[in-house]
N, C-alpha and C positions, 0 to 999 in steps of 0.2 A: 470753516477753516480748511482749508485748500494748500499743498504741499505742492513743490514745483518739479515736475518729469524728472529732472537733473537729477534729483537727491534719491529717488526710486530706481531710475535707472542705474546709479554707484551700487546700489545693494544690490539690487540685480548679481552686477556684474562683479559684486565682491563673493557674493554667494557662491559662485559659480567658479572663480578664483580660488578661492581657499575649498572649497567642498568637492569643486566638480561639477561638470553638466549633472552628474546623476542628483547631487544635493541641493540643485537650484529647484527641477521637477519635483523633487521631492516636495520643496515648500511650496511651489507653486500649486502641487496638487491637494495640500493640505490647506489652501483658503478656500473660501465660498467661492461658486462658480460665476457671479457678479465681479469677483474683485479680479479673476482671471480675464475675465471678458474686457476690463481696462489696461490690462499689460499686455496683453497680449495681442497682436502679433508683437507688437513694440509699445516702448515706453517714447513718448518725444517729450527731448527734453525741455522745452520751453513751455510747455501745456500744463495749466495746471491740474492736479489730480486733490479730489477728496481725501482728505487725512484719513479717513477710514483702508483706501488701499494700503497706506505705507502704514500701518497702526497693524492690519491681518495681515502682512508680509509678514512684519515684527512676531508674532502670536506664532507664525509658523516657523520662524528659526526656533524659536524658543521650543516648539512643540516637537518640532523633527531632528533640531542640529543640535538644540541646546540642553537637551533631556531634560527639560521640562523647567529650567533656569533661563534667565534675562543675558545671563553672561556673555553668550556669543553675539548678541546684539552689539555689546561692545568692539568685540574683535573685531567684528564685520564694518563696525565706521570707522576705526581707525583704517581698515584697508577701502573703503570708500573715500576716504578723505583722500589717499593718497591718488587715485581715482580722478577726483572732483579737482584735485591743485598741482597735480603731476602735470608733466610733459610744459608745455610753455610756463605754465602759471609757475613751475616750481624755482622758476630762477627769478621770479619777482618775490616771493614769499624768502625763499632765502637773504635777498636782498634787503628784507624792513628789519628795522627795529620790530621787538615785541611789543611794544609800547602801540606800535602804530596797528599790529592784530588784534588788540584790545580793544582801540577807538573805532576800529571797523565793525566791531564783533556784531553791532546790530545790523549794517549793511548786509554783512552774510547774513545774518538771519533774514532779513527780508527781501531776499535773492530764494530761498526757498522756502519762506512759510509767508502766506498772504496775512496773519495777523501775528499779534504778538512785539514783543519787542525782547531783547538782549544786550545786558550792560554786565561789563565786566569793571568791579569795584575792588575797594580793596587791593590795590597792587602794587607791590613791588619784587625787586629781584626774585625773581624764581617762585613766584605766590600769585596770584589771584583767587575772587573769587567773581561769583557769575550770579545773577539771578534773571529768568527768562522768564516774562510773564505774557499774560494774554493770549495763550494761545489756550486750542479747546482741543481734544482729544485725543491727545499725547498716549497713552499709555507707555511704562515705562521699559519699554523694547526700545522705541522711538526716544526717549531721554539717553539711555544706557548709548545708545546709535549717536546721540550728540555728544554727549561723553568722550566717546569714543573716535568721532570725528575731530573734536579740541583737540585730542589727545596727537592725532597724526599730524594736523597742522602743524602742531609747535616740531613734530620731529621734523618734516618736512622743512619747518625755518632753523633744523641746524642744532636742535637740543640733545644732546648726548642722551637725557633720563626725561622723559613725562609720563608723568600720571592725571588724569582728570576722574574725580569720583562725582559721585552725588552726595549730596547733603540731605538733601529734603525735596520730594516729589510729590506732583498731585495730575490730573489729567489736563490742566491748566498750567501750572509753571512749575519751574525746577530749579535749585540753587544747586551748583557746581563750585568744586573747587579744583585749581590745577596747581599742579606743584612742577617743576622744570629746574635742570641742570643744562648750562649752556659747556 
């Protein structure tokens, strides 16, 4: 399972947004020195990278930023998303229907995860739910982070209130629920 540069380089760059140059180092110095040696000098974003980088990214907000909780993994993909769908992209995302971010949900997904698949079921106004399967080594920093990322899209297309939780996780798939006020 292989992650795509784009979505490590957002955390990167969210880390470092909400925390600080000093908060990024910080995580950066708390993974293994293998998982440094692929971020570093840069992340490019079209390359793919082994799930294990963006999974010990995940372990290190948790371990440095999030006292020892999953929770800032969330914070941090909501401001990755805006990151990843900001500047151009943000005036087509505003533009759809949600209907049409639903039927896409697996094309983003595999835009950056080389396996797996993502269907958003169950929906109507202001509800969905989600189940992502087939992917391998998720740990759930890296779920909470996709979470978290749902959650920014919908604000980004214009949602006054989102919330995206989990339901049920495993290192393989994850069911999501989002709730939304337009």
């Amino acid at each position: 399972m292989q992650i795509r540069g784009a979505g490590i380089k957002s955390l990167l760059q969210s880390i470092e947004r909400v925390h600080g140059r000093e908060g990024l180092e910080a995580v950066k110095a708390a993974v293994p020195q293998h998982i440094r040696d692929q971020i570093d000098p840069r992340v490019l974003p079209v390359q793919w990278y082994p799930v294990e980088v963006s999974a010990s990214l995940q372990v290190g907000v948790r371990d440095v930023l999030g006292g020892g909780r999953w929770e800032e993994a969330h914070r941090l993909g909501v401001a990755a998303a805006k990151i990843d769908f900001g500047g151009i992209y943000r005036v087509f995302v505003r533009a759809v229907p949600y209907e049409t971010i639903w039927d896409r949900a697996n094309r983003i997904w595999t835009q950056y995860n080389s396996q797996g698949t993502a269907e958003w079921t169950d929906r109507r106004e202001g509800y969905a739910r989600s189940l992502i399967r087939g992917a391998s080594g998720y740990n759930m920093g890296l779920w909470k982070s996709v979470a978290g990322r749902t959650e920014g899209l919908l604000q980004l297309a214009g949602c006054r209130a989102a919330a995206v939780t989990i339901l049920e996780a495993s290192n393989t798939y994850c069911r999501l629920e989002a709730m939304w006020l337009t």
